[in-house]
C-alpha positions as CSV (number, residue, x, y, z in Angstrom):
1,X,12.0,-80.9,-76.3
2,X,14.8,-79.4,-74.5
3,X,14.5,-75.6,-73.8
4,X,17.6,-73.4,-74.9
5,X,18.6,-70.9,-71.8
6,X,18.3,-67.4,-72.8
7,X,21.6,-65.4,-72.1
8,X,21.3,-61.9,-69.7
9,X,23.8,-59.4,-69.0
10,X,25.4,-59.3,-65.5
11,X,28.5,-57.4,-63.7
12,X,30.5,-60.1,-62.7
13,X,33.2,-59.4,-59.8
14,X,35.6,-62.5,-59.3
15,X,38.3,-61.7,-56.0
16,X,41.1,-59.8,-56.8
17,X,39.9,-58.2,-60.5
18,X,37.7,-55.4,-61.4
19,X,34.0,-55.6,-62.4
20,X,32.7,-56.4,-65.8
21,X,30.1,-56.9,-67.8
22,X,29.4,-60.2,-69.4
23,X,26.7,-62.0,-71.5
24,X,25.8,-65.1,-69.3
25,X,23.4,-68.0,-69.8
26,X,20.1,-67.6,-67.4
27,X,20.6,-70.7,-66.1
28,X,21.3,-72.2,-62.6
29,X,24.3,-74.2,-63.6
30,X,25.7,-70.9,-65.1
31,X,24.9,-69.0,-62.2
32,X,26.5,-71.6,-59.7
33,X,29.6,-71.9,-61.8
34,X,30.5,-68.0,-61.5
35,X,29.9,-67.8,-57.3
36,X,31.4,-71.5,-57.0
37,X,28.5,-73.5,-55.7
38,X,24.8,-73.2,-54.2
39,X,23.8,-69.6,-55.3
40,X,21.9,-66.7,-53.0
41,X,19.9,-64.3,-53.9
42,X,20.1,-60.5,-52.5
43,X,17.9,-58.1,-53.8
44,X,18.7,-54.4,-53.6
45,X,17.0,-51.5,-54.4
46,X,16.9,-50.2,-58.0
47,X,15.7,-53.7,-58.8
48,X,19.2,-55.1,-58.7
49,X,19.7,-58.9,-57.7
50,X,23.4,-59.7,-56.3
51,X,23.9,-63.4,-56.5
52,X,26.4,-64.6,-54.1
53,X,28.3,-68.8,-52.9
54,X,25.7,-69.1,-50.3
55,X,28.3,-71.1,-48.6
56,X,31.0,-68.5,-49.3
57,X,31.5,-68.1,-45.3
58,X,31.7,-71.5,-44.3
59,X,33.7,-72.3,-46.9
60,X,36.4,-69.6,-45.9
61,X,36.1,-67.9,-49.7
62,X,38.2,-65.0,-49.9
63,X,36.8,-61.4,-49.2
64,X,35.6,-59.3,-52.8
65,X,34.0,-56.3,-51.5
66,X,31.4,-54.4,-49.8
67,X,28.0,-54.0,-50.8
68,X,25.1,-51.4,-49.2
69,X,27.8,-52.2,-46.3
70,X,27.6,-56.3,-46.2
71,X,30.8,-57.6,-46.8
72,X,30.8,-60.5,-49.7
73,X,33.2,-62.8,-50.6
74,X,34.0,-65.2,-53.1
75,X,33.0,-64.8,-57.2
76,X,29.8,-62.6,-57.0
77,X,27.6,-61.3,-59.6
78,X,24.7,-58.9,-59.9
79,X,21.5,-58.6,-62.8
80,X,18.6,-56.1,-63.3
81,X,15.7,-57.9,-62.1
């Protein structure tokens, strides 16, 4: 039997645009095709998960913003945890 994923809310913030909030599948392929590959976790307080291209450096991806003062690049996305 194949299991359906169930879909959460996240604040997605691709490079260049502004934040918003979209219904996403709780899945890893979902997850991996916002940040653009392998997906990190960082968790924050307020039980808030960012999910970032754990390769984003190497790879050279484009700077988004600054978080708690870390600097992220590429697609990023954060969920209540």
């Amino acid at each position: 039997m194949k299991q359906v994923a169930l879909k959460i809310k996240a604040v997605v913030a691709e490079v260049g645009k502004e934040p918003e909030v979209r219904e996403i599948l709780d899945s890893l392929e979902s997850m991996q095709a916002i940040v653009g590959g392998y997906v990190e976790c960082i968790m924050m307080p307020g039980n808030i998960d960012i999910y970032i291209n754990e390769e984003g450096r190497l790879m050279n991806l484009p700077f988004n913003r600054f978080v708690a003062g870390l600097p992220l690049v590429g697609n990023i996305f954060a969920v209540l945890s």
